[in-house]
C-alpha positions as semicolon CSV with decimal commas, in nm:
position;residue;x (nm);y (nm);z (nm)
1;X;-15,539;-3,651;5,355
2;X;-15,157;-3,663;5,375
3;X;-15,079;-3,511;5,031
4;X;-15,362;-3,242;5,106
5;X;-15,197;-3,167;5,444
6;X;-14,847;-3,136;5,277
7;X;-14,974;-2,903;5,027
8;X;-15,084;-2,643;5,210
9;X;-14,762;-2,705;5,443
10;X;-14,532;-2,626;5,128
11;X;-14,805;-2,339;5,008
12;X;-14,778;-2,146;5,352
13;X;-14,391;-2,198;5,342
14;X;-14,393;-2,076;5,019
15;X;-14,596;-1,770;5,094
16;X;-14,390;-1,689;5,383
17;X;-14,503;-1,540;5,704
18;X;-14,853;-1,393;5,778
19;X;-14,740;-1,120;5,911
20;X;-14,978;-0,855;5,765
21;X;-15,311;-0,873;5,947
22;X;-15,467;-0,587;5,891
23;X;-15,509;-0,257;6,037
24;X;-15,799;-0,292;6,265
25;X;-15,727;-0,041;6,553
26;X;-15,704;0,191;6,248
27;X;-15,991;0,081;6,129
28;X;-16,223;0,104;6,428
29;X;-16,075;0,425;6,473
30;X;-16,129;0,529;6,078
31;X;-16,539;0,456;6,170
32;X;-16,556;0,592;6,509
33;X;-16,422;0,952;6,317
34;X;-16,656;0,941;6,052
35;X;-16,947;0,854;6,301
36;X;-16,842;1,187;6,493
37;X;-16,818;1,398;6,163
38;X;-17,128;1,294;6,088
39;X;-17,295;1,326;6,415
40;X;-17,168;1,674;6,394
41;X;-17,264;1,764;6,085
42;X;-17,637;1,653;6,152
43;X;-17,596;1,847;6,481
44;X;-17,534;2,166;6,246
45;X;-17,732;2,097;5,917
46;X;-18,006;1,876;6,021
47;X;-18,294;2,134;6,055
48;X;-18,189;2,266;5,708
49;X;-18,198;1,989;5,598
50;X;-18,531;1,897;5,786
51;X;-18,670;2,198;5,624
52;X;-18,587;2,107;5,252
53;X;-18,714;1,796;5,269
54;X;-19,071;1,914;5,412
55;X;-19,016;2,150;5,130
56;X;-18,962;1,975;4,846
57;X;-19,165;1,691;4,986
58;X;-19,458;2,019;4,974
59;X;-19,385;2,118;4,651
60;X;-19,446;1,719;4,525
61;X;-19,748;1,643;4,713
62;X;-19,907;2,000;4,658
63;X;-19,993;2,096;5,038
């Protein structure tokens, strides 16, 4: 258990610091956005959208 313990002791040193841990403010942020766009965009093109579905959805079903 030694030898595994002084492995990974000389494999972090090697590595260096972990310094780099990510971006997740940014990426909280980077969801929250595309959430809004498209909330918004379903705000604006949802009942076209709505409308062809039921359309095409018509045109398959034949009623």
């Amino acid at each position: 258990m030694t030898r595994i313990k002084a492995a990974c002791a000389a494999w972090r040193h090697r590595q260096g610091p972990f310094e780099d841990r990510g971006d997740v403010p940014g990426w909280v942020l980077i969801t929250l956005m595309t959430a809004g766009l498209v909330a918004a965009i379903w705000a604006v093109a949802g009942p076209a959208l709505t409308g062809l579905f039921d359309d095409a959805i018509a045109s398959v079903t034949g009623a």
